[in-house]
C-alpha positions in Angstrom: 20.6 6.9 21.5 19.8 10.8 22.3 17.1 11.7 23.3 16.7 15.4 21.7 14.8 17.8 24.2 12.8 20.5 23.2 15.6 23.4 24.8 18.3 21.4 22.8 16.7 21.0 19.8 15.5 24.2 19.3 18.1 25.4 15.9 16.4 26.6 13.5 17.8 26.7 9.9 16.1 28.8 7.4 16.5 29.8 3.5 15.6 32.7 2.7 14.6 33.8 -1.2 12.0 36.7 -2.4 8.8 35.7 -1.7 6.0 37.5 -3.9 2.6 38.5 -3.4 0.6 35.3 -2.7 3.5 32.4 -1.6 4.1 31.5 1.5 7.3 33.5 3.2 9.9 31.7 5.3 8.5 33.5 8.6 5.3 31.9 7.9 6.3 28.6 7.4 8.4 28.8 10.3 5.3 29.6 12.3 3.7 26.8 11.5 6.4 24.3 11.8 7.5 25.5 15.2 3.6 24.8 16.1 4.8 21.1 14.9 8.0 20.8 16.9 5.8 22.3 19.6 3.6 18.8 19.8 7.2 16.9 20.6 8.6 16.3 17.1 12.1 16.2 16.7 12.9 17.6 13.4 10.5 19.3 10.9 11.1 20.2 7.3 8.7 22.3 5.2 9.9 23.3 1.5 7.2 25.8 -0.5 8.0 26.1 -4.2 6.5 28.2 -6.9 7.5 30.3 -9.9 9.0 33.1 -7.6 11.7 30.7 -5.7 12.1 28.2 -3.1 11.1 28.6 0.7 12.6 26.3 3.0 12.5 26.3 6.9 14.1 23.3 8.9 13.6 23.2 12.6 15.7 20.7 15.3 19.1 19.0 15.3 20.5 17.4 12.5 17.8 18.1 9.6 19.8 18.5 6.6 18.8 21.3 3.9 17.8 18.6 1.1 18.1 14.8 3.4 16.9 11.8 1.4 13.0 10.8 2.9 11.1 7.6 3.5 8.2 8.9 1.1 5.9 5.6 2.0 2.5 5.7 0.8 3.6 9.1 -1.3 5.2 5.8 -3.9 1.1 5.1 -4.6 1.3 7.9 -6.8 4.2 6.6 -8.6 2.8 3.1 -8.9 -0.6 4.8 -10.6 1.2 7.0 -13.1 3.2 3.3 -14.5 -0.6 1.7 -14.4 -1.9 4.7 -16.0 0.9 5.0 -18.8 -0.1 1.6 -19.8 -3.4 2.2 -20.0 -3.0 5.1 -22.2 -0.7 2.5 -24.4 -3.6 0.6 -24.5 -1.5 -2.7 -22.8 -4.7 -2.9 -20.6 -8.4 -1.0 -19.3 -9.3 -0.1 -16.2 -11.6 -2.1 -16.6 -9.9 -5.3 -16.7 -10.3 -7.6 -14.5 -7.3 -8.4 -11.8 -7.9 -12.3 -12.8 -7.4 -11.6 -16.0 -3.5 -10.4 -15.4 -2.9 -12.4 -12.2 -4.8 -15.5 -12.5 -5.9 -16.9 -8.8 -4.0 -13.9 -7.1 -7.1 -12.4 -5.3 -9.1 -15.8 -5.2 -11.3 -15.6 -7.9 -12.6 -11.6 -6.3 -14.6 -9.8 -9.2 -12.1 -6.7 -8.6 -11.1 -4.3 -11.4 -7.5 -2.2 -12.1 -9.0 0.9 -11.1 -11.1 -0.6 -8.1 -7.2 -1.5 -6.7 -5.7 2.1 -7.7 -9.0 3.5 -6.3 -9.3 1.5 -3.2 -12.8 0.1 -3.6 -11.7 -3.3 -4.2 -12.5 -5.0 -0.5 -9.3 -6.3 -0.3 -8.2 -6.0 3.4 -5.5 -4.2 4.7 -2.1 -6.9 5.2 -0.5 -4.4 7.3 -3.4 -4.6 10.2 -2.1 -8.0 11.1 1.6 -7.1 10.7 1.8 -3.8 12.7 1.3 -5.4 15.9 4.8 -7.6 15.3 6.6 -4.3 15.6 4.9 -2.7 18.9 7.6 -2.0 21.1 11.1 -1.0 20.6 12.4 -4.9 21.2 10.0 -6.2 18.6 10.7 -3.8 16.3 14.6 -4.6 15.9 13.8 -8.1 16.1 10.8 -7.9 13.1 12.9 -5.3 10.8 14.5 -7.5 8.8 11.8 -10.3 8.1 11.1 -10.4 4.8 7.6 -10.9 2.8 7.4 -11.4 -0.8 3.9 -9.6 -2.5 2.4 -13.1 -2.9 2.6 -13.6 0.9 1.3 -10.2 1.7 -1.6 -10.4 -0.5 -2.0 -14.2 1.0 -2.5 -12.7 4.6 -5.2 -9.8 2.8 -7.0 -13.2 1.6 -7.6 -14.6 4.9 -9.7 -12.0 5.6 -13.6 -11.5 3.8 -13.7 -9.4 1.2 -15.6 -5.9 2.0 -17.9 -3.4 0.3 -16.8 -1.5 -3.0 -16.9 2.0 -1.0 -13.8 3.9 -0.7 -11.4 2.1 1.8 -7.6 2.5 2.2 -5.6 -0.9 1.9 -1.8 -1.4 1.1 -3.1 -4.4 -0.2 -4.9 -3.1 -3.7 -0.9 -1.4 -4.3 0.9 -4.5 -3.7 -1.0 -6.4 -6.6 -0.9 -3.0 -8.5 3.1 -4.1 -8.8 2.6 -7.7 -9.4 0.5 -6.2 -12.2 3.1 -3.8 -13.4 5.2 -7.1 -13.7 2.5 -9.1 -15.5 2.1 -6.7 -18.2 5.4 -5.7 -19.1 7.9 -8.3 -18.0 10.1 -6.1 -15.9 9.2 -5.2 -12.0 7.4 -2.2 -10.7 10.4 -0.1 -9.4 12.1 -1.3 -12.5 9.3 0.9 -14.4 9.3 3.9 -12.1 12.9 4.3 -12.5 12.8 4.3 -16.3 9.3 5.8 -17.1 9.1 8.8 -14.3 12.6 9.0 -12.6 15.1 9.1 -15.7 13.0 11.2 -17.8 12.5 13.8 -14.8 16.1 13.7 -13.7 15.4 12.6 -10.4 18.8 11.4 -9.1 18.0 11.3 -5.2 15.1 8.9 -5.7 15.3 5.1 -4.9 12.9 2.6 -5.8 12.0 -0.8 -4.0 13.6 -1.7 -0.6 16.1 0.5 1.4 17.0 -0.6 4.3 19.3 2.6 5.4 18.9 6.0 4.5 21.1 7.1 2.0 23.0 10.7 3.1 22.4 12.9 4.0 19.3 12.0 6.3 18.0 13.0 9.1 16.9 10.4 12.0 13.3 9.0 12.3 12.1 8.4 16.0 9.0 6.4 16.9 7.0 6.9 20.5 5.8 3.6 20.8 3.6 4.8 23.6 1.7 7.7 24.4 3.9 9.6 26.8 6.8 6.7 26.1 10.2 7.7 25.2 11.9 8.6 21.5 13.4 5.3 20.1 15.5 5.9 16.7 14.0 4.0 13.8 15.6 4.9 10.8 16.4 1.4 9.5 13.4 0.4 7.4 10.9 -2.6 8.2 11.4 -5.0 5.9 7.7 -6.3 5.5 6.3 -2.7 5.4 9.0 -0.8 2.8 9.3 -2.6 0.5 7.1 -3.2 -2.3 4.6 -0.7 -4.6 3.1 0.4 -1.9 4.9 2.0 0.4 8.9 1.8 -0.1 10.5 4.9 -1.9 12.8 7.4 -1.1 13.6 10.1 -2.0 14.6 14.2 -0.8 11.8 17.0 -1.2 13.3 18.5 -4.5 12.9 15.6 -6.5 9.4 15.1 -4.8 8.8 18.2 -6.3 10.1 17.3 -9.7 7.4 15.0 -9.5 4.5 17.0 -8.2 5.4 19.9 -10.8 5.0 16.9 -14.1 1.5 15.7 -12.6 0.3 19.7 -12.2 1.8 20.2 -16.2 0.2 16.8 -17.3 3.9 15.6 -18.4 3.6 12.2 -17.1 -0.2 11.3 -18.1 -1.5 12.0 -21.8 -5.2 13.9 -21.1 -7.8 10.8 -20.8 -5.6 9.6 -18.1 -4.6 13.0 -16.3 -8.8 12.9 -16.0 -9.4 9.4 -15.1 -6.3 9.8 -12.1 -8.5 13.3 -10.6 -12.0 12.1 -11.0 -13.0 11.3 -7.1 -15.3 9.1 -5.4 -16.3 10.2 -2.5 -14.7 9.6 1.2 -16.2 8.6 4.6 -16.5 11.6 6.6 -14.1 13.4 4.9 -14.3 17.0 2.4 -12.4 16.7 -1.3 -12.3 12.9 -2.6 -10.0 9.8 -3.7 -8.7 9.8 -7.2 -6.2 6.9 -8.5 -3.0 7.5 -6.5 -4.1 10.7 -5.2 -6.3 12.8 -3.2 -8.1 16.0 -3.3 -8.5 18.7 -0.3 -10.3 21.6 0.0 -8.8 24.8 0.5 -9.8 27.9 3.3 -9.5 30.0 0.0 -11.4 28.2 -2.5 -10.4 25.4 -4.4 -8.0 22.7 -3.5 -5.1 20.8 -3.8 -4.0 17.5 -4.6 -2.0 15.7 -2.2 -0.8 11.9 -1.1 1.3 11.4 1.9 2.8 8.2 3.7 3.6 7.5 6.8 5.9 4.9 8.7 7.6 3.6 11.9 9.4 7.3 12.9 8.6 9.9 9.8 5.6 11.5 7.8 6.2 13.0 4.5 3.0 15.1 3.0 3.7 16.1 -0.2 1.1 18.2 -2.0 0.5 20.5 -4.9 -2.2 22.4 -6.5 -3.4 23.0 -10.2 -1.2 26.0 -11.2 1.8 24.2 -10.1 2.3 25.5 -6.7 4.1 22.8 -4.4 4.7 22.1 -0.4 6.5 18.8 1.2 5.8 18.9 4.6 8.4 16.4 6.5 8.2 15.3 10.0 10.7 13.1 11.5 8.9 11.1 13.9 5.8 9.2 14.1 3.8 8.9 17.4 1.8 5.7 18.8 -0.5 7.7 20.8 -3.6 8.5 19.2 -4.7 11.4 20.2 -1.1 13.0 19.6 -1.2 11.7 15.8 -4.7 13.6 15.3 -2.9 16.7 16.7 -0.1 16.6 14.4 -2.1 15.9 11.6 -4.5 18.6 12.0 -1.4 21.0 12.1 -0.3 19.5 9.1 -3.4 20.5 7.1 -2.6 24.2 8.1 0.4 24.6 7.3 -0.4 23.5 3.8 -3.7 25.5 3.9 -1.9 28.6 5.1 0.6 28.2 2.2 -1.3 27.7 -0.2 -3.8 30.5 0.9 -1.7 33.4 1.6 -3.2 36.4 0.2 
């Protein structure tokens, strides 16, 4: 494996279109993902897309202009807009109860559809007790390939108590959103994705369910298993953590924003549910709020944008767009296990897409 340092890596790629009054410019982006490859990161790439053009910077070795991404948590949003399509068919409420479609799958919990696509159910998080399996490097390559169906990963969730109805992130509440995808129509949860949202927006470069390698072209994912630890390459997916509703597309940053430009027009939702997916409950210590499948950040500028990200061994992807159609995929190729680093990078993150979005 190489080990890219920050003298070697240091190519910068950028495309350059007309940039008018009020969208990010290529020198800008660039600014702001240099700050990102500044904090260690291997490869960084930032597209900006609005009715004047496209703006796309790529910084470090061996970042392809358009590479095929792990999207991770980003496939929430697609797993919401299937749920919410069938609740617009009136095939089920928001209301219903999970029993009532999966008999004895969360124990007999008095959870709702929305409380799962909301994340108040309670349910625990499954992936708190599988992380630790893939701590180091060795574990890691050992783990990758172990396999869990949804059953068993909503089976570890159950051994847990169930909490409060507050807002609280858990892969869990998007794993039984699939195995309710499945109980109402018959056919699997990738199975709808690709025919509901992917074939009707043309989105060729976007897989659904498990992939193992990255199509091409890609770039590599490195994970620092420690703080301070070395860059180990981690582009083959984990098994137990890519591959269900919750966390396992991929896809490249122009079919992302295929995506994000249908939810801004309302193309995918008819208008009770393009509502009912942006109205928020509120988040612990945290501005904007948690819709279904989606979340909502304030802006520098005045209001806000809508946004839902993933993250995995090696990569985050941060895709986000506002109401007028505006859109930004922020993509980093390597994921850190130091804290304190991760709280950096993140915060750098949210300005880059604050100074795109905000450019006057």
């Amino acid at each position: 494996m190489r080990i890219l340092s920050s003298a070697a890596a240091a190519v910068l790629l950028v495309l350059l279109s007309a940039a008018p009054a009020g969208a990010a410019t290529s020198g800008e982006l660039r600014r702001d993902v240099e700050a990102l490859r500044a904090t260690g990161v291997p490869g960084v790439l930032a597209r900006f897309e609005d009715r004047g053009g496209v703006r796309v910077v790529r910084s470090g070795r061996g970042v392809p202009h358009d590479p095929y991404l792990r999207i991770g948590s980003t496939t929430k949003t697609f797993t919401a807009v299937v749920v919410l399509q069938l609740v617009g068919e009136r095939r089920l409420t928001l209301d219903d109860p999970v029993e009532k479609w999966l008999p004895g799958a969360v124990g007999g919990r008095a959870i709702t559809v929305r409380q799962l696509l909301q994340h108040t159910s309670g349910m625990y998080e499954y992936s708190a007790d599988l992380i630790p399996g893939y701590a180091t490097p060795e574990s890691y390559r050992r783990e990758r390939d172990r396999a869990y169906t949804p059953e068993q990963l909503v089976a570890i969730a159950l051994r847990h108590p169930q909490g409060d109805t507050t807002w609280s992130y858990s892969n869990t509440n998007y794993v039984l959103a699939g195995m309710l995808i499945e109980a109402v129509t018959g056919r699997s949860w990738a199975r709808e994705v690709d025919t509901r949202v992917l074939g009707p927006l043309g989105m060729r470069h976007t897989r659904t369910g498990f992939v193992r390698d990255l199509p091409s072209p890609h770039a590599t994912n490195y994970m620092q298993f420690t703080p301070g630890g070395p860059l180990v390459d981690t582009t083959i997916a984990v098994r137990g953590l890519d591959s269900g509703a919750d966390g396992s597309m991929v896809s490249t940053a122009s079919d992302l924003h295929r995506f994000l430009g249908a939810l801004a027009g309302g193309r995918l939702l008819r208008p009770a549910q393009q509502r009912q997916m942006r109205t928020l409950v509120a988040m612990p210590d945290a501005p904007g709020g948690a819709g279904l499948g989606l979340f909502r950040h304030p802006l520098s500028c005045g209001g806000g944008y809508w946004q839902h990200g993933g993250t995995g061994f090696g990569y985050q992807v941060e895709p986000a767009f506002t109401d007028d159609g505006r859109r930004l995929t922020v993509s980093l190729f390597a994921n850190t296990g130091d804290p304190e680093l991760a709280v950096t990078r993140q915060r750098l993150v949210r300005d880059l897409i604050d100074h795109a979005f905000c450019r006057r």
